[in-house]
C-alpha positions as a printed NumPy array, in Angstrom:
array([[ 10.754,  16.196,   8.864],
       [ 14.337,  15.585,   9.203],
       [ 16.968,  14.762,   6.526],
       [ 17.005,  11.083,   6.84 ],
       [ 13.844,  10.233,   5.361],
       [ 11.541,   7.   ,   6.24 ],
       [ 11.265,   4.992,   2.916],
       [  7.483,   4.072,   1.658],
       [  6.868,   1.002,  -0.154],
       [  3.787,   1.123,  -2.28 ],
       [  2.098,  -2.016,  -3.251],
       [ -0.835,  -2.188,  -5.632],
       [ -2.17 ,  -5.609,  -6.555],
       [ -3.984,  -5.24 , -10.342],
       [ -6.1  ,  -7.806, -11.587],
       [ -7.986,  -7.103, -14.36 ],
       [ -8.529,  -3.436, -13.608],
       [ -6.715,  -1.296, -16.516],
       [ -9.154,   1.148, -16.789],
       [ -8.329,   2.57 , -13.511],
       [ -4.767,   1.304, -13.026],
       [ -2.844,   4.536, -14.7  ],
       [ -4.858,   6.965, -12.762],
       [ -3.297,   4.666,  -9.702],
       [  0.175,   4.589, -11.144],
       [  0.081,   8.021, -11.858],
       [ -1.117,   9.411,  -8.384],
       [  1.175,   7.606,  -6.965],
       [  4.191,   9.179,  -8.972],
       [  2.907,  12.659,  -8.696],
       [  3.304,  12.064,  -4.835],
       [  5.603,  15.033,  -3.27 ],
       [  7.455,  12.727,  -0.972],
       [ 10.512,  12.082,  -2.52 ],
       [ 11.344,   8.88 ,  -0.811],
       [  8.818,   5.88 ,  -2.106],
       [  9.072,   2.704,  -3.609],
       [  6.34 ,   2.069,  -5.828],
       [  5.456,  -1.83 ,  -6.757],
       [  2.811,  -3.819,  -9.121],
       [  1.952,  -7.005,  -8.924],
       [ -0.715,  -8.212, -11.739],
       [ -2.068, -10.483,  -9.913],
       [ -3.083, -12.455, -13.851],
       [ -5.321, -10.11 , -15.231],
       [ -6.895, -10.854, -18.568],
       [ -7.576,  -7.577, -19.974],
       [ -5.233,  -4.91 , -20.458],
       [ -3.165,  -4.363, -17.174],
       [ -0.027,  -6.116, -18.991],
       [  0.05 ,  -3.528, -21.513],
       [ -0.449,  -0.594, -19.405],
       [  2.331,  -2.051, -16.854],
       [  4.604,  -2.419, -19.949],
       [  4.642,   1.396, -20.148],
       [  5.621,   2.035, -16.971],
       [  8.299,  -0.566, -16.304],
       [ 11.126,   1.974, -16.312],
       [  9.134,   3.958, -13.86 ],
       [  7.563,   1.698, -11.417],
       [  8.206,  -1.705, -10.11 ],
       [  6.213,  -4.207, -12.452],
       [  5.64 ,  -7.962, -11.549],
       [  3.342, -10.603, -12.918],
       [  2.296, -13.648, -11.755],
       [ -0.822, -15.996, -11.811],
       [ -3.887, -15.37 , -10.141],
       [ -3.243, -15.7  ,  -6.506],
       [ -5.878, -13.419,  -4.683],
       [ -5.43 ,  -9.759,  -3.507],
       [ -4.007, -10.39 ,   0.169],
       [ -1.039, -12.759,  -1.05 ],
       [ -0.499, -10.4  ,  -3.597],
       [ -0.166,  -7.75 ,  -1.056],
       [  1.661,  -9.764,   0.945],
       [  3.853, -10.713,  -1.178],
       [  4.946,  -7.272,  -2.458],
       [  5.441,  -6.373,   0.894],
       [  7.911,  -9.14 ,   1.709],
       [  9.825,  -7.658,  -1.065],
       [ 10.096,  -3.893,  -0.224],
       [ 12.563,  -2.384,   1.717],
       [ 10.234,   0.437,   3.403],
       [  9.917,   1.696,   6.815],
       [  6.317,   2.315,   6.226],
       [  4.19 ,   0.034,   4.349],
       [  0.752,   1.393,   2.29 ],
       [ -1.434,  -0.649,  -0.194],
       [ -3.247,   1.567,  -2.861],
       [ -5.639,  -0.922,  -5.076],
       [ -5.753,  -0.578,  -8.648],
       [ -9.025,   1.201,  -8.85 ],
       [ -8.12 ,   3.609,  -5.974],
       [ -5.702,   6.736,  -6.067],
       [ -4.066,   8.972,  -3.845],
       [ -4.712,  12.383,  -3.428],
       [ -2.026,  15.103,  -3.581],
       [  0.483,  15.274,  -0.694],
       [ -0.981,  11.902,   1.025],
       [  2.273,  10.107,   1.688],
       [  4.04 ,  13.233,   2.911],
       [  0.914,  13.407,   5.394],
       [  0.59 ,   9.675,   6.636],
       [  4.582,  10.137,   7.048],
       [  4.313,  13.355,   9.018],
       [  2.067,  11.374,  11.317],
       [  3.785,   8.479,  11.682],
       [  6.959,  10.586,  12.636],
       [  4.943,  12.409,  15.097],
       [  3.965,   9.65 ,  16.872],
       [  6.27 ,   6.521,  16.393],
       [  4.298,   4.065,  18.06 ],
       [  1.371,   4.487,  15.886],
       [  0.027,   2.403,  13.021],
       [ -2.149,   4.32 ,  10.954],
       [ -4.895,   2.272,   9.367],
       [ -7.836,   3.956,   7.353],
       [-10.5  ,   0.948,   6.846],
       [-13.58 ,   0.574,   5.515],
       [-15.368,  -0.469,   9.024],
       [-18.092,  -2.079,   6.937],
       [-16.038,  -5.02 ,   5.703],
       [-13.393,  -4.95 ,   9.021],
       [-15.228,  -4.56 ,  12.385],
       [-13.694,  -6.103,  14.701],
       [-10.164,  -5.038,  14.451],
       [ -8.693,  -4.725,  17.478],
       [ -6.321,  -1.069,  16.853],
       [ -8.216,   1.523,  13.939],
       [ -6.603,   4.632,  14.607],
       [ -8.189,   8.016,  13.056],
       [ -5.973,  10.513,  13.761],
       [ -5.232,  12.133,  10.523],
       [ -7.283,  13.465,   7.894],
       [ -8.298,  10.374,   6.105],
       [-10.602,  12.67 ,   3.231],
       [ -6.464,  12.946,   2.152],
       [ -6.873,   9.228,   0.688],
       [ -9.216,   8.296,  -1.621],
       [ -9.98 ,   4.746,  -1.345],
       [ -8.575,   1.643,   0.362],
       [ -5.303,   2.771,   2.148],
       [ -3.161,   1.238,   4.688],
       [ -0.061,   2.367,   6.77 ],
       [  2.17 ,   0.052,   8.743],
       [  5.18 ,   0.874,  10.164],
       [  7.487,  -2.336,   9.851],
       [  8.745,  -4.211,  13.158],
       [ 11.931,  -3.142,  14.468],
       [ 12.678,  -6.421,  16.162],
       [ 13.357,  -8.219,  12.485],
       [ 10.556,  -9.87 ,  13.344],
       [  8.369, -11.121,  10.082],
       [  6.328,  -8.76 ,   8.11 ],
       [  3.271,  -8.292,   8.157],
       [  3.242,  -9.855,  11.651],
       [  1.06 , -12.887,  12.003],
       [ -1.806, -11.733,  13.479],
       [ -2.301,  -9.091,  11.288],
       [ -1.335, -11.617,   8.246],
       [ -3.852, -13.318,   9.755],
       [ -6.497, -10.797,  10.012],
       [ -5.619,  -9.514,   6.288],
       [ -6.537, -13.231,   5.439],
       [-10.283, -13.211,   7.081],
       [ -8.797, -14.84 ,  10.686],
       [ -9.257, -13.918,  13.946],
       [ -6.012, -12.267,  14.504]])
């Protein structure tokens, strides 16, 4: 991988899941990829996620809002990163060791790729599911997208679209 280093941006949307969120947060940290940006949005959780987010503030960057819904939440923390690859982790999920450097390996191998690991239960029907890498490397809900060149918007519509229950 060469010097100049793609940046990941991280989203996890938390509502009302603080049992599993520092297990999240911390897999996330422990990544070996030196070169992410980590955000959570509580997405107005009533039980502890606040509190737990509170510990990690200097660490991780924490937002609140009210209750919006997981794919605005998403979407919204993805307007605001910077990254040249884009990966939601939910707050019950984590991330195995060494799965960013991976998914970034891949993505630098083949530039043209998005890299999307889905559960094909609850998305059939989408129209590009690569599996090309080792997907046992994520555990849980994870997806890759490599952000537009063009300055076009982000995610693009269609895809905002399908994240939103659409047709694309």
């Amino acid at each position: 991988m060469g010097a100049n280093l793609p940046l990941v941006s991280v989203v996890t949307p938390a509502y009302n899941q603080a049992s599993f969120l520092r297990a999240t947060i911390e897999s996330v940290l422990a990544q070996d990829y030196a070169h992410i940006e980590y955000r959570v949005i509580n997405d107005g959780s009533t039980d502890r996620t606040p509190e737990i987010l509170e510990e990690y503030k200097n660490r991780v960057q924490v937002e609140s809002q009210p209750n919006r819904g997981q794919t605005a939440t998403i979407n919204k923390g993805w307007e605001q990163s910077r990254g040249d690859i884009f990966i939601w982790l939910n707050s019950d999920d984590t991330f195995l060791p060494g799965a960013v450097t991976k998914a970034v390996n891949y993505l630098e191998q083949h530039p043209h790729a998005g890299l999307w690991a889905l559960n094909p239960f609850q998305f059939a029907g989408v129209a590009v599911v690569l599996a090309c890498i080792d997907f046992a490397t994520f555990w849980g809900w994870v997806q890759a997208l490599r952000r537009p060149r063009s300055g076009g918007s982000f995610p693009p519509a269609g895809e905002r679209d399908l994240m939103a229950g659409g047709k694309g």
